[in-house]
C-alpha positions in Angstrom: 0.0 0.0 0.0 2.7 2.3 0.7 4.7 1.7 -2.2 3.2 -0.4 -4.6 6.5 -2.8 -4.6 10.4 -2.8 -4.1 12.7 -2.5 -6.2 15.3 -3.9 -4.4 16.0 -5.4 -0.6 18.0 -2.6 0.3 15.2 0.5 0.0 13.8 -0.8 4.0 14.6 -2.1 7.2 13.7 -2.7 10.7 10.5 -1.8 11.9 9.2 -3.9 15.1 5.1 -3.5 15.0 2.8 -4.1 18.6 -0.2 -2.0 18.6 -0.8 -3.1 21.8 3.1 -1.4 22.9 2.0 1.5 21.5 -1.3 2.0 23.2 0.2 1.5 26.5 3.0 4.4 25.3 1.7 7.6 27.4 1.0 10.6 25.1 2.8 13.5 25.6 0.9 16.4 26.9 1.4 18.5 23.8 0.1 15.9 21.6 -3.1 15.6 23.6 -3.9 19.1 23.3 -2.7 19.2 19.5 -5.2 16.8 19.1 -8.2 19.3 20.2 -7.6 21.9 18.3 -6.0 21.0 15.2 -7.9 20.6 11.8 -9.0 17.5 11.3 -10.4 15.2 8.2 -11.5 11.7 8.4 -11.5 9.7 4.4 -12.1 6.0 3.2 -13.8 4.3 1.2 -17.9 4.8 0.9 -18.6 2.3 4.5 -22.1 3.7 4.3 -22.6 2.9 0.4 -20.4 -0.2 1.0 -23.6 -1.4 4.2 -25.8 -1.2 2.1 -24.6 -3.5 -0.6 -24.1 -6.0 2.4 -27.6 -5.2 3.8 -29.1 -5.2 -0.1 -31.4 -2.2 1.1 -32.4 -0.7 -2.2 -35.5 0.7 -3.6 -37.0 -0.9 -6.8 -35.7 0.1 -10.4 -37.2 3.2 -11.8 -36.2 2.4 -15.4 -34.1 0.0 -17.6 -31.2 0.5 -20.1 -29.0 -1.3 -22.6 -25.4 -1.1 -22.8 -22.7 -2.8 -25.1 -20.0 -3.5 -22.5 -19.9 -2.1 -18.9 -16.6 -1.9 -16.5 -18.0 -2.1 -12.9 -14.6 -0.7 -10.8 -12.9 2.6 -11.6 -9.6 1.3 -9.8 -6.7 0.7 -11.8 -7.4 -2.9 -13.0 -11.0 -1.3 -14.5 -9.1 1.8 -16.2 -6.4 -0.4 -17.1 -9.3 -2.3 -19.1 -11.1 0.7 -20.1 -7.5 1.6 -22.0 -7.3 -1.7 -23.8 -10.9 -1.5 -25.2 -10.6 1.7 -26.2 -7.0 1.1 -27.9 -8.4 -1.9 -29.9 -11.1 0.4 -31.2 -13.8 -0.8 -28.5 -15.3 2.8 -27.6 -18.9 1.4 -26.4 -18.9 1.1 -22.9 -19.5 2.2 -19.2 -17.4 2.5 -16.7 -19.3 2.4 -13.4 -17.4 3.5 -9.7 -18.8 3.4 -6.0 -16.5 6.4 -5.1 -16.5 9.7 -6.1 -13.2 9.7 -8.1 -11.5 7.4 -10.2 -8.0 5.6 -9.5 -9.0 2.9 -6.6 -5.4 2.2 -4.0 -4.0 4.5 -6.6 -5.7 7.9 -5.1 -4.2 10.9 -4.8 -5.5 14.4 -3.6 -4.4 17.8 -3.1 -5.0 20.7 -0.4 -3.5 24.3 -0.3 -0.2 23.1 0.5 0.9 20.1 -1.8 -0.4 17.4 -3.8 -0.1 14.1 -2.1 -1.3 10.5 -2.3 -3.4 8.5 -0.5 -2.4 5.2 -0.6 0.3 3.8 -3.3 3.2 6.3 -4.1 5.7 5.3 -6.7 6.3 2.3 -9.3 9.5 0.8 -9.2 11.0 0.2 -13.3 9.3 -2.3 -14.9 10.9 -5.2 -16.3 12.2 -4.6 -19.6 10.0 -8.0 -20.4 6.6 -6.4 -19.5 6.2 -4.6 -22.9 2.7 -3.8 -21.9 3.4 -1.8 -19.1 6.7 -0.1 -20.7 3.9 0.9 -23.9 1.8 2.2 -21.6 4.4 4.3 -19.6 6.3 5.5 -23.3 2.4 6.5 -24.1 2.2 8.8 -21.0 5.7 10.8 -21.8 7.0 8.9 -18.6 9.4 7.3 -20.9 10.7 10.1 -23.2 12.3 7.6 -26.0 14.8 4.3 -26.2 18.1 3.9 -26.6 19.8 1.9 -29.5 19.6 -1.2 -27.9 16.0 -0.3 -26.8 16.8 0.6 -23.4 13.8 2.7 -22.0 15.3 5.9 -21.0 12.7 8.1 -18.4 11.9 11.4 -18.0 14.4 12.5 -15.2 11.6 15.0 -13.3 9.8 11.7 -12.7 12.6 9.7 -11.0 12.7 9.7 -7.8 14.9 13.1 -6.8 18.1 12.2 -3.8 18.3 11.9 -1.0 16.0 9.0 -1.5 15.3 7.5 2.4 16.7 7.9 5.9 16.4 5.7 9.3 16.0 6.9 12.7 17.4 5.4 15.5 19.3 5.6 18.6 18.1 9.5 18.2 20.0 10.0 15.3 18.5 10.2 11.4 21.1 7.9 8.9 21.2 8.2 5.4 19.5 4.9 3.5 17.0 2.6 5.2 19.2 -0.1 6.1 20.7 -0.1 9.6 24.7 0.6 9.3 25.1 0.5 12.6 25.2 -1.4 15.7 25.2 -4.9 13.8 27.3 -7.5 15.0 29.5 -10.4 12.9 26.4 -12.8 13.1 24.2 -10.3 11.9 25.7 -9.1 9.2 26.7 -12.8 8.0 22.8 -13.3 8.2 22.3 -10.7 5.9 24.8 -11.7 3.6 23.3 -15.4 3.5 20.1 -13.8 2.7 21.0 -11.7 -0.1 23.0 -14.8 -1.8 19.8 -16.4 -1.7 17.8 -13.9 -3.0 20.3 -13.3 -5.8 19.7 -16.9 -6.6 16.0 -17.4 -7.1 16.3 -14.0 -8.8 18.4 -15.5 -11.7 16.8 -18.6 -11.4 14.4 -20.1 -13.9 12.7 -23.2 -13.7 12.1 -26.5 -16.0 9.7 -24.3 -18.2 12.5 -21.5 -19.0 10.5 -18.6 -16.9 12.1 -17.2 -14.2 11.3 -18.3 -11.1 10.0 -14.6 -10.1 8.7 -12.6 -12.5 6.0 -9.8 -12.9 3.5 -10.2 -13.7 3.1 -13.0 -11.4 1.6 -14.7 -14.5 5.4 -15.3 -16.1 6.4 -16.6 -13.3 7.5 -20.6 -13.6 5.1 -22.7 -12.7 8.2 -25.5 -11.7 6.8 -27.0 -8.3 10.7 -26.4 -7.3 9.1 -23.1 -6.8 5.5 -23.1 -6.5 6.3 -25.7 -3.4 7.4 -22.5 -1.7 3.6 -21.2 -1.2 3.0 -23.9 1.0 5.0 -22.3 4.1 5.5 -18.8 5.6 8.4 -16.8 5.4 9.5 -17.4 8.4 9.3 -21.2 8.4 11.0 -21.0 5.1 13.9 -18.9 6.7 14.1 -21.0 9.8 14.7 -23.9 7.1 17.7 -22.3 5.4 19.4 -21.1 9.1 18.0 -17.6 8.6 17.0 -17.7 12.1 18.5 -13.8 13.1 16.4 -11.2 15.1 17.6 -8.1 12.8 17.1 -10.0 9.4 13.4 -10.5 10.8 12.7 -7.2 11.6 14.0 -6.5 8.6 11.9 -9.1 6.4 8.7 -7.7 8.3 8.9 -4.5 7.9 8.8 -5.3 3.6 6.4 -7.5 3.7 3.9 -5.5 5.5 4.9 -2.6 3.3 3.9 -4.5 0.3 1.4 -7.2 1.6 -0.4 -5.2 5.1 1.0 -8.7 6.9 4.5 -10.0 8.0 6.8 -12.8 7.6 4.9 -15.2 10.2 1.7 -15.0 8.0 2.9 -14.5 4.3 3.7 -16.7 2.3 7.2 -17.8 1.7 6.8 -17.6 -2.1 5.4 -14.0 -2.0 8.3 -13.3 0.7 10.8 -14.4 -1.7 8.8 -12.6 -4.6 8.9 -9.5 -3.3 13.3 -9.7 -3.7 13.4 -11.4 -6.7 11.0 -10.5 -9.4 12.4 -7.3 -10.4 15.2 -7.6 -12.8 15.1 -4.0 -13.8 19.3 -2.9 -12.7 18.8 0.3 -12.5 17.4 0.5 -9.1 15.0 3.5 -9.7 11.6 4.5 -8.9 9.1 6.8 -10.5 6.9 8.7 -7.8 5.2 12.5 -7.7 3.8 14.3 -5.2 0.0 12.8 -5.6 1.5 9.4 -5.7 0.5 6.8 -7.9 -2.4 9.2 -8.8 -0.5 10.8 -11.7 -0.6 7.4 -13.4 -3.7 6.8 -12.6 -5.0 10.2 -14.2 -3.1 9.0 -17.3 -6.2 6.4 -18.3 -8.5 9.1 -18.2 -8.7 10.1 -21.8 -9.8 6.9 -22.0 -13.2 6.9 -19.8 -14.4 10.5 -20.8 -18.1 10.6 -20.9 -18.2 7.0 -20.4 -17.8 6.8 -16.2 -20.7 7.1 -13.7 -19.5 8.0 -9.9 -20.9 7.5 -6.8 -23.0 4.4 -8.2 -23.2 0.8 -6.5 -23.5 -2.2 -8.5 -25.4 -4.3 -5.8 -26.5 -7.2 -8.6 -24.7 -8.7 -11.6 -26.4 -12.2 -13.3 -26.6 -13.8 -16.5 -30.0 -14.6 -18.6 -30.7 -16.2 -21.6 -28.2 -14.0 -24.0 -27.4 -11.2 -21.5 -26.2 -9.9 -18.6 -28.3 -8.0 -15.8 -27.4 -4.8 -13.4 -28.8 -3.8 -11.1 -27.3 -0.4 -9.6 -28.2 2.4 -7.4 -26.9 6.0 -7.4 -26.5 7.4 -4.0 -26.9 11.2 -5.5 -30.4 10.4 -6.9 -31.1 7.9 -4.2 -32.5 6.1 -7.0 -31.6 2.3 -8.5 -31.6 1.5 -12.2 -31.4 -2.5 -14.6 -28.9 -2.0 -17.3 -28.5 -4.9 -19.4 -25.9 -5.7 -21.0 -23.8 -7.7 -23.7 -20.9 -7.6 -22.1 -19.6 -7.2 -18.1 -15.9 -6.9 -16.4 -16.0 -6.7 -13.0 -12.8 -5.0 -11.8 -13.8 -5.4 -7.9 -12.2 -7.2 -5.4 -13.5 -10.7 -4.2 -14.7 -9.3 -1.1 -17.4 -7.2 -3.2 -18.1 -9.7 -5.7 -19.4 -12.2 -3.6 -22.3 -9.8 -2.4 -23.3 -8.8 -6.5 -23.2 -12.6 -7.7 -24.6 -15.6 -6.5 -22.7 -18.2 -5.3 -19.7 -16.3 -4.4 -19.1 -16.9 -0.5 -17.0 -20.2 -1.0 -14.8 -18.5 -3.6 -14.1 -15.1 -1.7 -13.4 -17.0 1.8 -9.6 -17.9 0.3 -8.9 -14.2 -0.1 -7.9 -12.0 3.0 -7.5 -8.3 3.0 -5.1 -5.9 5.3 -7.1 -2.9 6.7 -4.7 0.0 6.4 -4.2 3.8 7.8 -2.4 6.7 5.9 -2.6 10.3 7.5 -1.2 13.8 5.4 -0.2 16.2 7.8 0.7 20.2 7.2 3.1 21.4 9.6 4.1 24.6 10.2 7.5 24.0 10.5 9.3 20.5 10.8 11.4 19.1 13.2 14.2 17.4 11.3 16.5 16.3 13.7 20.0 15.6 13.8 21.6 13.4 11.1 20.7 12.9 7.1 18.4 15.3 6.0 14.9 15.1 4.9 14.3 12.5 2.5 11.4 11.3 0.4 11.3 7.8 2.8 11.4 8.6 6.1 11.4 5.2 8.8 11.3 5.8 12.7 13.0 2.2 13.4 10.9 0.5 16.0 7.8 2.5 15.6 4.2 1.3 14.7 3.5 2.9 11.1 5.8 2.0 7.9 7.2 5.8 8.1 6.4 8.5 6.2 7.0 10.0 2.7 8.1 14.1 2.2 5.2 14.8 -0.4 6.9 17.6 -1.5 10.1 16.0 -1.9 9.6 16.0 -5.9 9.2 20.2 -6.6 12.1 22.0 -7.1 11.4 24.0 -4.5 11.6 21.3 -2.2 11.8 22.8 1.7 8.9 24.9 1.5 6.6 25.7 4.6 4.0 24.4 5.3 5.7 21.6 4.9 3.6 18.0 3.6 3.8 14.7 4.7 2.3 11.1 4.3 2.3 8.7 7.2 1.4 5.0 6.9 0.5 2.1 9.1 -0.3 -1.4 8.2 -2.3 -2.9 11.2 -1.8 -6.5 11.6 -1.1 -7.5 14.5 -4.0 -9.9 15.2 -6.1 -11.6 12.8 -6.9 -9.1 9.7 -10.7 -9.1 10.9 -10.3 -8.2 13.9 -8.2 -5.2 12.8 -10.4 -4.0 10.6 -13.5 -4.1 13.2 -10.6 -2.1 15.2 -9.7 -0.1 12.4 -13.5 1.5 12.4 -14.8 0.8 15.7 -11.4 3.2 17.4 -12.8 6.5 17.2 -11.0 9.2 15.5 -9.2 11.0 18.2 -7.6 7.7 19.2 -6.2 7.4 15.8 -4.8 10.5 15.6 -3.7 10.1 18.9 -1.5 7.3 17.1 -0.2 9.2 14.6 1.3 11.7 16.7 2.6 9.6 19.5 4.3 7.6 16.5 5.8 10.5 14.9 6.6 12.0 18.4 9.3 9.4 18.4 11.5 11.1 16.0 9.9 14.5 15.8 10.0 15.7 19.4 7.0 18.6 19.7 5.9 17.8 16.2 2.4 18.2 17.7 2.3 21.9 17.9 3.7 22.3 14.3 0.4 20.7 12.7 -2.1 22.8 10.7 -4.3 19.7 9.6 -4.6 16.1 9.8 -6.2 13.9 7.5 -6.9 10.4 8.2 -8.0 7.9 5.3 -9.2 4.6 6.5 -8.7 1.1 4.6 -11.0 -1.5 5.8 -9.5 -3.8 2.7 -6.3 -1.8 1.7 -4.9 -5.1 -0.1 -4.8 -8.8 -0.6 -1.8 -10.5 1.5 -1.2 -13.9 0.2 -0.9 -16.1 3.1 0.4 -19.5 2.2 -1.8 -21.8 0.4 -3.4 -18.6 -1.4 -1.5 -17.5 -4.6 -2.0 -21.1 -6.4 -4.8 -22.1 -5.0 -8.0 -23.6 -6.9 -9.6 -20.6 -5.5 -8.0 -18.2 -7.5 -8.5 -19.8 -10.6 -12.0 -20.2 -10.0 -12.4 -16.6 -9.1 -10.7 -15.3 -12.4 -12.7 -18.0 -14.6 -15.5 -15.8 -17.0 -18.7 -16.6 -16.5 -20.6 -18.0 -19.7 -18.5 -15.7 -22.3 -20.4 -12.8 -20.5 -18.8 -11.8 -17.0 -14.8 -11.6 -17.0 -12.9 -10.6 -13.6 -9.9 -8.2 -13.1 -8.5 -6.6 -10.0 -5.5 -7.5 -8.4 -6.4 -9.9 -5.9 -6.8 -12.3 -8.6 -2.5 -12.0 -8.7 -2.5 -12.9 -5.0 0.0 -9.6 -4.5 -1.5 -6.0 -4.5 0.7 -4.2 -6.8 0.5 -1.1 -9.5 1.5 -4.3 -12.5 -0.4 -6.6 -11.5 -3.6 -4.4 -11.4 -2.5 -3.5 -14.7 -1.9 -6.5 -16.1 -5.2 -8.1 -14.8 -7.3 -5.2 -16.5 -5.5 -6.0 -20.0 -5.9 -9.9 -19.7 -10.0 -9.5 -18.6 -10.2 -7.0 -21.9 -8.7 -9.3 -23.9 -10.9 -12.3 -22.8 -14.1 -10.0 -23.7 -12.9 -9.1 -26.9 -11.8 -12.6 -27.6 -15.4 -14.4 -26.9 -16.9 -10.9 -28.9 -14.9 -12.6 -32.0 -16.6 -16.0 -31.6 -20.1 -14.4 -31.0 -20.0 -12.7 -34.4 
């Protein structure tokens, strides 16, 4: 959520989560008044729209319509679609979203201070093998032109400006993420037996001649050498191989959580060892902007004009005879409509679908989602503290949240006041539903209480330097692929059309909640429609 992916296993390191620790942490006195008085925003997704779809609390259709195709989804999985329709001279269709903008973990927004993103904020390079993705990017002047060997060469503005990250501990603010400090022999021989690994399974293909890793996941071999590896957690799978170090774990938990809202007792070991080793890219960069993954996202939107309905809830989808039957509501008319239709992609997560189609509830019980918390502070002034200077990736080592990102960190005129920030906090601690009944049952001020005792820890009297707060709440910020998940007979039932007339795309369906994969899913669902259009005709 906070990053989309690494792009490397050097970009993070050592966070210890324990919401529980941090509860019990007294607040300082200035942050409890802070909390009074400062301007505050609470944002998520649509829980009231999202009840009633659960309750099915709808008044009667007022009228019927026909549609060619409609995209029910406006994340980046549906736009992703929406482009490859549209691109292959497919113009006819509707793209319908429950929020009120477009762009789904992808989000950005802006106040009178900065731009800055809501969820997701950069994309590592692709692989020079996802030619998809590198089209799309060249499309969006993100990639400016090739180089003789066809080399994608980006636009410099969009690469991630220096210094890149920083760590704080032992009071002190280091340059780069990974501790360089206070390590002993055995730790740092840990380390080394890791990354020897990890350079392994990330040259490593399998019988089939696909690398082991890949992305999309869908390259990736399909050798049970590998596949095996989604049987175990992380951790099992580094107590196995005598990785058994309490740095290296910190270290390992922190990026998994970062990238899959859980840590390395719960994920999978495949998806542990995939987030290391699917990225061939060498160059080590990363593409982010002030509004995150938002600029991207806005790039698809040539594609949907006139053609996208907001604030409307699909709360039925089912096939008939030759068709395919909606049933949607619109929460600004307070009024529900029947479109039928030749065609449907739903680009909604598993946890929605199985509430708009029948016989759902076995499929959808496989797939688990982190709840998540970002906050975007203005402050006043900032607190830097002693050591490297501010940096676009900023971790307070041993604190609850993932650390936060400068927002501004990309304008030329970079330390500008007020100054803009994005925190982040994967909560999973205990089970995933029982964070997310904590995630929205904790009133607000205790979660902004958190915010601020967490940045407190490296930003003594931050407090009294904020001008606003706003909180966005996650109740299903991502699928984590606990073991048994990312292979499973689930999954392939859940991305299986239904009768040449419903096709699926949204991440989920990868196992791993990334910008590619989301990507990649919309193409492969607009590609199945367009396929069984053929054989119709």
């Amino acid at each position: 959520m906070k990053s989309g992916a690494k792009f490397n296993w050097t970009r993070r390191n050592f966070l210890k989560t324990g919401l529980l620790a941090l509860v019990a942490i007294p607040l300082v006195q200035s942050c409890k008044k802070t909390v009074e008085k400062l301007i505050f925003k609470i944002t998520g997704t649509n829980h009231i729209l999202g009840h009633r779809l659960r309750t099915g609390d709808f008044p009667k259709p007022s009228k019927t319509i026909n549609e060619n195709i409609v995209i029910i989804g406006g994340g980046i999985s549906g736009l992703s679609a929406a482009r490859w329709l549209s691109k292959n001279n497919i113009t006819d269709f509707k793209l319908i979203e429950m929020e009120t903008e477009l762009g789904g973990n992808s989000l950005g927004k802006q106040n009178q201070y900065s731009k800055y993103p809501v969820a997701a904020h950069y994309l590592p390079l692709p692989n020079h093998s996802n030619k998809n993705l590198i089209d799309f990017l060249h499309e969006s002047d993100i990639i400016t032109n090739f180089s003789e060997d066809g080399i994608p060469v980006y636009d410099e503005s969009q690469l991630c400006f220096t210094p890149h990250d920083r760590l704080f501990i032992h009071n002190y603010w280091q340059e780069g993420i990974i501790q360089n400090y206070g390590l002993s022999e055995e730790d740092h021989q840990s380390f080394k037996m890791f990354d020897e690994k990890m350079q392994f399974y990330k040259d490593t293909k399998g019988k089939d001649g696909a690398f082991a890793f890949d992305i999309p996941l869908n390259l990736s071999s399909k050798d049970e050498e590998f596949t095996k590896l989604d049987q175990l957690t992380f951790k099992d799978w580094l107590l196995a191989n005598n990785l058994n170090n309490a740095e290296l774990f910190t270290y390992l938990n922190y990026c998994c959580k970062d990238d899959y809202g859980i840590g390395i007792d719960k994920v999978s070991a495949w998806a542990g060892i995939h987030y290391f080793c699917s990225r061939k890219n060498t160059q080590n960069e990363v593409l982010t902007w002030p509004e995150g993954n938002y600029f991207i996202a806005k790039k698809f939107l040539p594609y949907t004009e006139n053609k996208t309905h907001k604030n409307v809830l699909v709360y039925s989808v089912k096939t008939t005879e030759n068709k395919v039957e909606l049933f949607v509501y619109d929460d600004r008319l307070k009024t529900s409509t029947k479109i039928i239709a030749n065609k449907v992609i739903l680009a909604t997560p598993q946890f929605v679908n199985k509430y708009i189609l029948e016989n759902r509830n076995e499929i959808s019980k496989k797939f688990e989602y982190a709840p998540w918390i970002t906050a975007t502070l203005a402050l006043n002034k900032f607190p830097i503290g002693e050591g490297a200077p501010l940096s676009w990736d900023n971790v307070i080592h041993n604190g609850f949240g993932l650390g936060y990102i400068y927002n501004q960190h990309q304008m030329l005129n970079q330390y500008q006041t007020p100054f803009s920030i994005t925190y982040y906090a994967a909560l999973c601690t205990d089970d995933l539903k029982s964070e997310r009944k904590r995630l929205l049952s904790n009133t607000d001020d205790y979660w902004k209480k958190v915010v601020l005792s967490d940045l407190e820890k490296a930003h003594y009297n931050i407090s009294t330097e904020v001008i606003s707060l706003e909180l966005h709440k996650k109740g299903h910020g991502m699928i984590s692929p606990f073991p048994n998940f990312i292979f499973s007979e689930e999954i392939k039932k859940a991305a299986h059309p239904i009768e040449n007339k419903i096709y699926f795309a949204h991440s989920d369906l990868s196992g791993i909640s990334i910008f590619e994969e989301a990507f990649y899913q919309g193409i492969k669902a607009a590609k199945e429609l367009m396929h069984d259009t053929a054989l119709d005709s």
